[in-house]
Backbone atoms as SQL, in Angstrom:
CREATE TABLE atoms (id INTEGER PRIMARY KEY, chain TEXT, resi INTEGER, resn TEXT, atom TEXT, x REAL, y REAL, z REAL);
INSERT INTO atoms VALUES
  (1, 'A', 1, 'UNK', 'N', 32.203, -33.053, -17.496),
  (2, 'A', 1, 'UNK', 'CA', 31.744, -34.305, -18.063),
  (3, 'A', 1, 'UNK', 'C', 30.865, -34.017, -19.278),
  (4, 'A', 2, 'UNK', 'N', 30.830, -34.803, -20.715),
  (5, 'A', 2, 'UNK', 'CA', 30.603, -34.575, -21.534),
  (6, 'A', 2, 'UNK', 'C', 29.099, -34.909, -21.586),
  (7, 'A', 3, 'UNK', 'N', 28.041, -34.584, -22.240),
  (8, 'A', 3, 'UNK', 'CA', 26.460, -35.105, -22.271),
  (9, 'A', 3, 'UNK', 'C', 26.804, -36.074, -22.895),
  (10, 'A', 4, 'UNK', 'N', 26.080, -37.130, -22.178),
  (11, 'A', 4, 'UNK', 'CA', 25.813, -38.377, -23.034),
  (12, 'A', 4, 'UNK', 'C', 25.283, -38.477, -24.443),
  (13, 'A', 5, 'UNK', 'N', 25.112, -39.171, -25.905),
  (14, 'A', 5, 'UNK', 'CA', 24.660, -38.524, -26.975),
  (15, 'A', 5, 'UNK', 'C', 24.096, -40.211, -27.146),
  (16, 'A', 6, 'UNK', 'N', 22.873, -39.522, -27.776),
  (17, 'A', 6, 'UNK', 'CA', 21.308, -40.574, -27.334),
  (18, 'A', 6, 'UNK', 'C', 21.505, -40.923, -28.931),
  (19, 'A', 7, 'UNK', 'N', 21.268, -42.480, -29.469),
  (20, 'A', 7, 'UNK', 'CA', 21.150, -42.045, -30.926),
  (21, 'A', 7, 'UNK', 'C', 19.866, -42.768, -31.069),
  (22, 'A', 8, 'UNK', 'N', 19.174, -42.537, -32.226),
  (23, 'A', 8, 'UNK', 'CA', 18.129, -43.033, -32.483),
  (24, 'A', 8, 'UNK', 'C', 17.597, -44.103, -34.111),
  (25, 'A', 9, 'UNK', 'N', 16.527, -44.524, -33.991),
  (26, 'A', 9, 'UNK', 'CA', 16.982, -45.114, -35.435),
  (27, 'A', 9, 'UNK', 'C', 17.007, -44.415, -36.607),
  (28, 'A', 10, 'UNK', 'N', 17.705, -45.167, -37.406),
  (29, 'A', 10, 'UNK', 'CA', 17.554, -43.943, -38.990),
  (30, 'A', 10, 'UNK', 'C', 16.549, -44.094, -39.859),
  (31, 'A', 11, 'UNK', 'N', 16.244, -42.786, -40.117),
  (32, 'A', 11, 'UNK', 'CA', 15.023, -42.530, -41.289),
  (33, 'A', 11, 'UNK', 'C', 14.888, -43.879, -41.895),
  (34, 'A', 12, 'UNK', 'N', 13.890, -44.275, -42.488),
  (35, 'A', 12, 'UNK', 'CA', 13.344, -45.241, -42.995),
  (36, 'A', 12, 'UNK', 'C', 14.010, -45.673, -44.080),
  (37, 'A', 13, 'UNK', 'N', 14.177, -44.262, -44.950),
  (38, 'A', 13, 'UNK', 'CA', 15.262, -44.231, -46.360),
  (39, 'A', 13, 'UNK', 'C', 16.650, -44.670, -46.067),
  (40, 'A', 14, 'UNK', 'N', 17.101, -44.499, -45.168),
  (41, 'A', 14, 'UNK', 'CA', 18.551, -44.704, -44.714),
  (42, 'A', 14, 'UNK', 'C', 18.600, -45.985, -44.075),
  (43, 'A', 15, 'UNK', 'N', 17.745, -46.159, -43.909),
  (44, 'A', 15, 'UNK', 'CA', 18.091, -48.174, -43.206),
  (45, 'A', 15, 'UNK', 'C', 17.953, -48.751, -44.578),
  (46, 'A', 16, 'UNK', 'N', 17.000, -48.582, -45.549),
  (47, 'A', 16, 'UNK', 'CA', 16.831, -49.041, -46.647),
  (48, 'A', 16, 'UNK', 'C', 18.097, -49.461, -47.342),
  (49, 'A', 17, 'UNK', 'N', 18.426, -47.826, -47.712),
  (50, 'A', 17, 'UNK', 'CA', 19.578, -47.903, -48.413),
  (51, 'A', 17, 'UNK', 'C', 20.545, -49.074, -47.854),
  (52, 'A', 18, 'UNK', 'N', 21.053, -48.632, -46.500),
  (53, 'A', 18, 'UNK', 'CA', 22.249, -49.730, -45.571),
  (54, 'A', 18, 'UNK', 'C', 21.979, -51.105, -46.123),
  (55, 'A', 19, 'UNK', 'N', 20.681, -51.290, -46.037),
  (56, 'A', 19, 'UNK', 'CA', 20.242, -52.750, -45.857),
  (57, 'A', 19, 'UNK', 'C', 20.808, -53.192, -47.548),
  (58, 'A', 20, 'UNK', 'N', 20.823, -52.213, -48.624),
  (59, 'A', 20, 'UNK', 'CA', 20.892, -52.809, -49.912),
  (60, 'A', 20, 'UNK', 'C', 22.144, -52.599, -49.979),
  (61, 'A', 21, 'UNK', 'N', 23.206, -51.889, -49.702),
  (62, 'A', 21, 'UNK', 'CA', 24.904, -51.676, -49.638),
  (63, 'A', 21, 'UNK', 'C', 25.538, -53.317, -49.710),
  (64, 'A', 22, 'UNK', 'N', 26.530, -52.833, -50.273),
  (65, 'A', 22, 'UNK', 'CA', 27.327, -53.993, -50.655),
  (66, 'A', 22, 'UNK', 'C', 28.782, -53.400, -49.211),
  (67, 'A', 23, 'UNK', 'N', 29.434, -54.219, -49.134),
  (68, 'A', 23, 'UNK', 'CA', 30.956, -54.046, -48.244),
  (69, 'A', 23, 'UNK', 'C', 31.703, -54.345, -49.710),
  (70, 'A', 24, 'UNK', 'N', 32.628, -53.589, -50.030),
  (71, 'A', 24, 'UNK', 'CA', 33.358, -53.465, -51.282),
  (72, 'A', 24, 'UNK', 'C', 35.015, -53.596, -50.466),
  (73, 'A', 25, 'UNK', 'N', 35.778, -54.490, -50.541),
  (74, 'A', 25, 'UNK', 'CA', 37.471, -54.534, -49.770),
  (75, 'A', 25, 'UNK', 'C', 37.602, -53.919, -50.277),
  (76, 'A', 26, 'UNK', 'N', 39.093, -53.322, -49.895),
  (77, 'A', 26, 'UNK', 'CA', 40.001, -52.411, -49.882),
  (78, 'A', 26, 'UNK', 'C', 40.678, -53.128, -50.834),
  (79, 'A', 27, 'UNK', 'N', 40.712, -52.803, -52.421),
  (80, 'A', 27, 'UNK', 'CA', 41.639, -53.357, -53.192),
  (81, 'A', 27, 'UNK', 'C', 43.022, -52.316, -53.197),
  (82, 'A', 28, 'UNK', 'N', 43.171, -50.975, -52.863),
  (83, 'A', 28, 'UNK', 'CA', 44.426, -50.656, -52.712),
  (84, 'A', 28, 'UNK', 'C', 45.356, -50.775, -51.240),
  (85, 'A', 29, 'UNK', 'N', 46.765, -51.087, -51.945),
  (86, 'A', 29, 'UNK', 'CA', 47.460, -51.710, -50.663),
  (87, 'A', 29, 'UNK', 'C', 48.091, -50.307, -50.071),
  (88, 'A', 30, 'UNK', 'N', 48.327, -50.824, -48.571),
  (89, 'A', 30, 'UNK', 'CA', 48.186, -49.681, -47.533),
  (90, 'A', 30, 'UNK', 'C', 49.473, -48.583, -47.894),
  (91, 'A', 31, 'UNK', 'N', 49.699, -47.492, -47.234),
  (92, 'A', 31, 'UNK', 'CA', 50.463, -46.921, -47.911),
  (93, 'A', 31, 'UNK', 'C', 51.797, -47.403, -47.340),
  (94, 'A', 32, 'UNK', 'N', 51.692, -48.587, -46.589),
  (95, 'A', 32, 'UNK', 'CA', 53.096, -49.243, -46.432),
  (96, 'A', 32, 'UNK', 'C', 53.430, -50.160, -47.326),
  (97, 'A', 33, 'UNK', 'N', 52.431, -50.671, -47.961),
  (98, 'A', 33, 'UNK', 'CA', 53.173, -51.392, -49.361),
  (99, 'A', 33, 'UNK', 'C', 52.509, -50.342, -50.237),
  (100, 'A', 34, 'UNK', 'N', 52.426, -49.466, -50.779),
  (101, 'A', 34, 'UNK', 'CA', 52.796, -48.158, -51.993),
  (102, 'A', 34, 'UNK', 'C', 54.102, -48.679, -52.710),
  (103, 'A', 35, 'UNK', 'N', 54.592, -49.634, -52.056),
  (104, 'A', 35, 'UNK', 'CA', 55.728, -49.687, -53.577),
  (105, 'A', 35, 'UNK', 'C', 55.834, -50.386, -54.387),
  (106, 'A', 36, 'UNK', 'N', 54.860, -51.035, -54.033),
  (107, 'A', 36, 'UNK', 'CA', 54.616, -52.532, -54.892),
  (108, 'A', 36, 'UNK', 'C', 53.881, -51.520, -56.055),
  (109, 'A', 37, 'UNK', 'N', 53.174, -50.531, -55.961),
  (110, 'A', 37, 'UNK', 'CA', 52.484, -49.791, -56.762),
  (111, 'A', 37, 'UNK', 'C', 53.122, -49.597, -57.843),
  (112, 'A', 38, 'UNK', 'N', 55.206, -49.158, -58.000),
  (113, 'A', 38, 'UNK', 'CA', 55.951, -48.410, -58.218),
  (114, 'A', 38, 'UNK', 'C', 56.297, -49.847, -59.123),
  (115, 'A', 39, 'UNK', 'N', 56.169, -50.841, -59.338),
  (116, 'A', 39, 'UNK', 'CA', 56.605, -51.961, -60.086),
  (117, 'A', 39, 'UNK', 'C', 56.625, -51.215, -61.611),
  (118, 'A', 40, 'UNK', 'N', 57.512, -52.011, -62.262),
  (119, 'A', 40, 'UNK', 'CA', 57.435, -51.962, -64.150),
  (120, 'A', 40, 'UNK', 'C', 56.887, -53.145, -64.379),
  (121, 'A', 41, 'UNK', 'N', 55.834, -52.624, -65.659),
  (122, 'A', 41, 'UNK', 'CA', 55.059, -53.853, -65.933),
  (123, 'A', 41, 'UNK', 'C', 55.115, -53.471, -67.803),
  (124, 'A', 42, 'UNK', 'N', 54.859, -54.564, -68.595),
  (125, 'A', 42, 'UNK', 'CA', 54.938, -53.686, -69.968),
  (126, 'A', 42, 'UNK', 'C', 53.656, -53.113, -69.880),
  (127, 'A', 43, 'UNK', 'N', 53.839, -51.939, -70.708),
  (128, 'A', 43, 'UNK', 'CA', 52.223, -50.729, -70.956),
  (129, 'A', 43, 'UNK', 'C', 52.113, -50.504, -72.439),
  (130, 'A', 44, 'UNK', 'N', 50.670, -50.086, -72.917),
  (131, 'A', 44, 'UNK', 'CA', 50.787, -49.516, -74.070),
  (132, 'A', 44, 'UNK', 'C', 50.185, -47.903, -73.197),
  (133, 'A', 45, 'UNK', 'N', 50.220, -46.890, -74.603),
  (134, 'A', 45, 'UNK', 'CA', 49.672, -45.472, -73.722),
  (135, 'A', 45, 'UNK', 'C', 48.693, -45.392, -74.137),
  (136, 'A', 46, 'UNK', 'N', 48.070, -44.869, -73.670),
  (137, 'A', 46, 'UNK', 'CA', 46.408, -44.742, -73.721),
  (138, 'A', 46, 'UNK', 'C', 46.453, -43.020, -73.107),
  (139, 'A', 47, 'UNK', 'N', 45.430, -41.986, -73.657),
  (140, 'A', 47, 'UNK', 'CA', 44.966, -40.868, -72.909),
  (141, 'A', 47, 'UNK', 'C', 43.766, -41.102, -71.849),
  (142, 'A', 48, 'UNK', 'N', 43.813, -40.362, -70.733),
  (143, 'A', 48, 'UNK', 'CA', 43.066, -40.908, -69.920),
  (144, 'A', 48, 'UNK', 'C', 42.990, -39.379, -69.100),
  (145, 'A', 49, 'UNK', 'N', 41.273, -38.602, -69.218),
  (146, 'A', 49, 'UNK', 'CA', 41.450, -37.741, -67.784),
  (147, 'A', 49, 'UNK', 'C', 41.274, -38.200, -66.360),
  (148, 'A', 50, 'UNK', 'N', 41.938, -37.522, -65.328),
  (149, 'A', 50, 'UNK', 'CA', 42.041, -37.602, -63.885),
  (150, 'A', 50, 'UNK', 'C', 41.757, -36.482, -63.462),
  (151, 'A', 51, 'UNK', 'N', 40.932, -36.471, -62.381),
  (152, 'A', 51, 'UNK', 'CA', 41.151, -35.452, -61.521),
  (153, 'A', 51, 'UNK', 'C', 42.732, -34.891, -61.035),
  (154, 'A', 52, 'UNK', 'N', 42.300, -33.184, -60.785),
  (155, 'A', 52, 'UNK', 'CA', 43.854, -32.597, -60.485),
  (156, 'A', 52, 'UNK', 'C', 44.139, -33.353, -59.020),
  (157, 'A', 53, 'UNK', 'N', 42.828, -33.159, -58.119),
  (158, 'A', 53, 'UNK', 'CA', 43.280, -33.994, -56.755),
  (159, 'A', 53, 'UNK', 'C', 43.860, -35.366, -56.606),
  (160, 'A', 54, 'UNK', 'N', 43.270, -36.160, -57.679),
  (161, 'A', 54, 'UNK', 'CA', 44.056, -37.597, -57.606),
  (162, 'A', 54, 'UNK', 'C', 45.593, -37.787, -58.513),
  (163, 'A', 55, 'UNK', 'N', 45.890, -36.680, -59.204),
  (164, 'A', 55, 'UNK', 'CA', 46.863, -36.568, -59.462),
  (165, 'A', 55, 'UNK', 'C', 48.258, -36.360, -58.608),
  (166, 'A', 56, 'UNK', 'N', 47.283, -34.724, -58.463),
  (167, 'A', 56, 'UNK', 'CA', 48.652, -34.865, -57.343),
  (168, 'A', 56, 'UNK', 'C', 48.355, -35.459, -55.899),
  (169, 'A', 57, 'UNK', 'N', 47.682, -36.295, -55.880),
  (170, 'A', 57, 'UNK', 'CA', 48.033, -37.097, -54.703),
  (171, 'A', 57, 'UNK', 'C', 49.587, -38.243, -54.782),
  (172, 'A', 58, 'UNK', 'N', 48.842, -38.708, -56.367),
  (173, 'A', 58, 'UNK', 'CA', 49.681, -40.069, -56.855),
  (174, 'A', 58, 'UNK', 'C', 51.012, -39.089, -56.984),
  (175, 'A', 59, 'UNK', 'N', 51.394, -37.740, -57.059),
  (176, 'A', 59, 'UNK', 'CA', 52.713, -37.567, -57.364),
  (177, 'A', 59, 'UNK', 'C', 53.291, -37.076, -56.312),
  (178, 'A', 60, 'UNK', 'N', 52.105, -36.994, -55.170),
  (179, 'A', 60, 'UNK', 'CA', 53.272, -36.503, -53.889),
  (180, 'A', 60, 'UNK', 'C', 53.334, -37.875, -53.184),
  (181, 'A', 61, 'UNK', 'N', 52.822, -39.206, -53.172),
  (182, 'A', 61, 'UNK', 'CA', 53.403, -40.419, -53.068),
  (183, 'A', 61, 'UNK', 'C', 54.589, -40.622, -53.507),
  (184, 'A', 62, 'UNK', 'N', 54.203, -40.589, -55.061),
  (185, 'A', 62, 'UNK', 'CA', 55.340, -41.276, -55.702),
  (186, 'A', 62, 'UNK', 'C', 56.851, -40.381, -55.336),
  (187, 'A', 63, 'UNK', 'N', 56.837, -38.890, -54.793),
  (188, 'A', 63, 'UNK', 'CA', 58.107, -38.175, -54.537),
  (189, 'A', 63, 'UNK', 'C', 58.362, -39.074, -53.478),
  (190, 'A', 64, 'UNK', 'N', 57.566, -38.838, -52.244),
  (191, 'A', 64, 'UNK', 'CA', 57.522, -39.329, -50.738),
  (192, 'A', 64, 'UNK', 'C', 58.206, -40.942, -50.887),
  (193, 'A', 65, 'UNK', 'N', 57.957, -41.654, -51.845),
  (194, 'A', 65, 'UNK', 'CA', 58.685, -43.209, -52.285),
  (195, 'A', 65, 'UNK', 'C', 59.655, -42.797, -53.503),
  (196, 'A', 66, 'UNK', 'N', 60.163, -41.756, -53.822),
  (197, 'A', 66, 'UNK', 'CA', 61.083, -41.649, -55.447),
  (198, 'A', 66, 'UNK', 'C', 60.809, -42.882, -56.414),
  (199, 'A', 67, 'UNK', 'N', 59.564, -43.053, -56.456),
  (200, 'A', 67, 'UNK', 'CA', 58.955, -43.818, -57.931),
  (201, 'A', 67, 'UNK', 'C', 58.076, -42.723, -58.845),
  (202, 'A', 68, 'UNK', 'N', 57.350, -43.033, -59.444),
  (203, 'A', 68, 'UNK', 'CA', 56.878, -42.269, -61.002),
  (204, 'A', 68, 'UNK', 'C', 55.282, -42.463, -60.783),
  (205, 'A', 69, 'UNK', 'N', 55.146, -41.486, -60.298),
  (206, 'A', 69, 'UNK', 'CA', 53.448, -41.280, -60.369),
  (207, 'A', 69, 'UNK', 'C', 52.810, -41.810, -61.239),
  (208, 'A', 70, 'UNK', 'N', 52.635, -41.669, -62.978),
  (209, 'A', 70, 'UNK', 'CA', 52.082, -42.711, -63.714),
  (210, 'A', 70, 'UNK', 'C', 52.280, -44.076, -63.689),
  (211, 'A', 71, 'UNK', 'N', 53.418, -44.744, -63.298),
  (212, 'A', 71, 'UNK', 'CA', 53.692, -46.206, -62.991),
  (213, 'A', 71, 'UNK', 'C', 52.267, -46.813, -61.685),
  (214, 'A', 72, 'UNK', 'N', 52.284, -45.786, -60.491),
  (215, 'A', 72, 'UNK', 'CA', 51.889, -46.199, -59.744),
  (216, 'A', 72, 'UNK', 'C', 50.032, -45.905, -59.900),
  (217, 'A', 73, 'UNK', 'N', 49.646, -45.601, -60.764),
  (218, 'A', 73, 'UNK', 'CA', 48.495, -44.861, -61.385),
  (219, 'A', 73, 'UNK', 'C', 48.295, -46.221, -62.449),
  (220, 'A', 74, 'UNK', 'N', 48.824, -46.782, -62.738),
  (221, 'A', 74, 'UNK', 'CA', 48.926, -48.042, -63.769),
  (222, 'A', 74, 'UNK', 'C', 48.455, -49.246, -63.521),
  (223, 'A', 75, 'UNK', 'N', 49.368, -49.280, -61.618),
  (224, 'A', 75, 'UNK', 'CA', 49.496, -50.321, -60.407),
  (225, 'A', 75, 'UNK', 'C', 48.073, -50.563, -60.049),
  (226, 'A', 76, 'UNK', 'N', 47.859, -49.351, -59.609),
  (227, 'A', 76, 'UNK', 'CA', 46.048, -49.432, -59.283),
  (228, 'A', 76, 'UNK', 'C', 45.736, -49.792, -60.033),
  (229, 'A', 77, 'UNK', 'N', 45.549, -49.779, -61.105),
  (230, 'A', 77, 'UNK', 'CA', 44.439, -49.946, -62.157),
  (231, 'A', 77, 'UNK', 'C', 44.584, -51.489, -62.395),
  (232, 'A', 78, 'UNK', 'N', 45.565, -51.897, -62.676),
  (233, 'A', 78, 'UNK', 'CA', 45.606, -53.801, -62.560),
  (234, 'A', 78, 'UNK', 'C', 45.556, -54.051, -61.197),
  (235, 'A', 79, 'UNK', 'N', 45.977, -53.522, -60.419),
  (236, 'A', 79, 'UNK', 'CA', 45.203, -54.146, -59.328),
  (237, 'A', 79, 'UNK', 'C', 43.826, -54.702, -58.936),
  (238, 'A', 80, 'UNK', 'N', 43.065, -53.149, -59.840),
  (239, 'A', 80, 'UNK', 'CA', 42.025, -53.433, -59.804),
  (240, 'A', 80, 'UNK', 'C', 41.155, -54.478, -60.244),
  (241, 'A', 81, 'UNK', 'N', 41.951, -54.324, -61.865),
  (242, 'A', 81, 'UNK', 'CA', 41.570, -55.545, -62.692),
  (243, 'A', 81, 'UNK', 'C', 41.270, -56.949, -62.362),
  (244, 'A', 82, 'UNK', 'N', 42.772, -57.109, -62.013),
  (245, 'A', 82, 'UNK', 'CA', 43.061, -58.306, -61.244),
  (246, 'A', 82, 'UNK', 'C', 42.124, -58.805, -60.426),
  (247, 'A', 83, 'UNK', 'N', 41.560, -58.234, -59.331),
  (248, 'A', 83, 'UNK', 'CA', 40.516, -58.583, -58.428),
  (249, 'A', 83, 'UNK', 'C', 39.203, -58.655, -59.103),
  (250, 'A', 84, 'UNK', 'N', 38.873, -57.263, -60.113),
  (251, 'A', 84, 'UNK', 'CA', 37.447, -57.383, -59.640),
  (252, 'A', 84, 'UNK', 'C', 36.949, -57.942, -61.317),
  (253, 'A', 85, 'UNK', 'N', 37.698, -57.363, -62.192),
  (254, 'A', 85, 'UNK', 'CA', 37.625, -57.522, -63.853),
  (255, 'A', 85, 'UNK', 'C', 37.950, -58.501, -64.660),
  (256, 'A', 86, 'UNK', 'N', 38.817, -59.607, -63.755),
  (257, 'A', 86, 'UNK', 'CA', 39.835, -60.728, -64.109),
  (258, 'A', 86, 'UNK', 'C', 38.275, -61.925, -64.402),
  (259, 'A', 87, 'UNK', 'N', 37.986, -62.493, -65.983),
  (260, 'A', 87, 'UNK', 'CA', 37.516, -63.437, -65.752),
  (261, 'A', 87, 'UNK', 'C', 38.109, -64.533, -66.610),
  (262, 'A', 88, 'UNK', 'N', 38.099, -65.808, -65.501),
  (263, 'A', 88, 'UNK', 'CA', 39.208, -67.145, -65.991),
  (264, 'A', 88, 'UNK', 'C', 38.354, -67.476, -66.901),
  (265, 'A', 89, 'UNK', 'N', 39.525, -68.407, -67.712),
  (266, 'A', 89, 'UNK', 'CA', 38.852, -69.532, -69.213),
  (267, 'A', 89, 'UNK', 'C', 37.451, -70.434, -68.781),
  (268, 'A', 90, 'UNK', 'N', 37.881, -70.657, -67.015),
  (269, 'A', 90, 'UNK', 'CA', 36.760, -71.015, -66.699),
  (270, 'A', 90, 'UNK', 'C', 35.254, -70.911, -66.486),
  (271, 'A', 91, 'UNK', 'N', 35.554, -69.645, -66.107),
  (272, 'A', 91, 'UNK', 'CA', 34.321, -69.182, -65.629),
  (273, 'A', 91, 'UNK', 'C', 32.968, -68.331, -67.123),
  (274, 'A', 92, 'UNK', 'N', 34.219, -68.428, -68.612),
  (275, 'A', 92, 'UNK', 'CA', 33.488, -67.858, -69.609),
  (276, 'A', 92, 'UNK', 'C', 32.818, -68.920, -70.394),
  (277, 'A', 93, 'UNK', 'N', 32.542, -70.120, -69.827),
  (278, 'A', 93, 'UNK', 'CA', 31.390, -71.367, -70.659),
  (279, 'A', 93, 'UNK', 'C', 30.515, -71.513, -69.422);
């Protein structure tokens, strides 16, 4: 039988922090819709660095679905937009 594990409260600094945290959703869709990622949308090109790890993450997806790693690297990024960057005619007076 395993010891029971006692927890206690957290440092003073660490409740702090919690207490000021935001909950941020999950704006990317699960990797069961990943293909919606894989859409054509028109683009202009732009240079842009990435990490090597998030690279080849997006390109062993995009094999694992036979879509195009930069397409789906694109997807995110208006996704993102969309949610968090998007402001209506309305909301700019």
């Amino acid at each position: 039988m395993k010891k029971e594990i006692k927890y206690t409260d957290a440092p003073e600094d660490v409740e702090e922090s919690m207490d000021r945290s935001v909950v941020i959703p999950n704006f990317v869709p699960s990797p069961e819709n990943v293909k919606m990622l894989a859409e054509k949308r028109t683009k202009k090109q732009v240079s842009i660095y990435l990490s090597t790890d998030t690279i080849n993450k997006f390109k062993a997806a995009a094999k694992r679905d036979g879509s195009r790693y930069q397409t789906m690297i694109s997807n995110v990024l208006d996704t993102y937009t969309e949610q968090y960057l998007y402001v209506s005619e309305a909301n700019k007076n």
